[in-house]
C-alpha positions, 0 to 999 in steps of 0.5 A, a space after each residue: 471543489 467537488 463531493 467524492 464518495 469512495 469506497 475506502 476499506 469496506 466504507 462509504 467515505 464522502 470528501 469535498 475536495 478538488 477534483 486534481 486532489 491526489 488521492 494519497 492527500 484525501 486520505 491523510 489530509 481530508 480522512 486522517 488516515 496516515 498509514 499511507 505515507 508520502 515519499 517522492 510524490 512523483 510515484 517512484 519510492 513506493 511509500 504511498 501504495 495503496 490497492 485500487 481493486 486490489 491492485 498495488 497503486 501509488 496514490 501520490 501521483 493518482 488524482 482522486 476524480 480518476 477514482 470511480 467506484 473502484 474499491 481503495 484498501 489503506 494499510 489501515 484496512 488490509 486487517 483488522 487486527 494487523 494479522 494478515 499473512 504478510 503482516 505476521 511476516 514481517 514481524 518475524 522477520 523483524 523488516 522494519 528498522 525505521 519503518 517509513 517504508 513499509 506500508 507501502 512495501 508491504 501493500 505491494 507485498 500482498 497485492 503480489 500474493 493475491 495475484 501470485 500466491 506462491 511467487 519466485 525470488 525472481 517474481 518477488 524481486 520484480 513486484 518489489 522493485 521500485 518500492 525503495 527503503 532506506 534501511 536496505 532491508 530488502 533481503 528481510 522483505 524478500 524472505 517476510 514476502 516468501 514466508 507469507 507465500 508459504 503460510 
């Protein structure tokens, strides 16, 4: 076991836990924030993204030593109050159906329109990839993410 202190959504957080720990389970687990979802666990689905620096990580594969002082936004700490951009999108919109994938989808969504905030269908396709949902909602997200660009 090892002490961490991390930088979660603006936040201190200090957690003992082994240094392989992912960082998807000390959140969860050890910090009892489970916005963030466990899909695969091999960082292929995309239910598990979370920002590293403000880039879009899967957390399931991403032992928490390799962390650092690096800055950890949860979908818990994307807004608030539930209203960034992306967020009011995909109410609009009416993406989710089950809803197991979309804080991951969504964490992708805005760590795409933080880099790029007026991307192509193309671009969008491409930053989306890879972040699977059941539903087959893609065609809504696509739009949610569109709509966001644009507000």
């Amino acid at each position: 076991m090892a002490t961490f202190t991390l930088n979660i959504n603006g936040k201190k957080q200090e957690v003992d836990v082994d240094p392989s720990t992912p960082i998807l389970w000390v959140l969860r687990d050890h910090l009892n924030m489970v916005g963030t979802k466990f899909g695969c666990g091999i960082a292929q689905c995309g239910a598990c993204t979370i920002h590293l620096d403000g880039t879009a990580t899967r957390s399931c594969i991403l032992p928490v030593s390799s962390i650092g002082d690096k800055k950890i936004t949860t979908i818990e700490g994307l807004s608030e109050n539930g209203d960034h951009p992306v967020q009011k999108a995909w109410l609009e919109v009416d993406v989710p159906q089950c809803g197991y994938c979309q804080a991951g989808q969504i964490m992708t969504a805005s760590a795409l329109l933080e880099k790029n905030p007026n991307p192509t269908d193309e671009e969008i396709e491409t930053a989306m990839n890879g972040n699977i949902c059941r539903c087959g909602t893609y065609v809504r997200i696509r739009k949610a993410v569109k709509m966001a660009s644009e507000s």
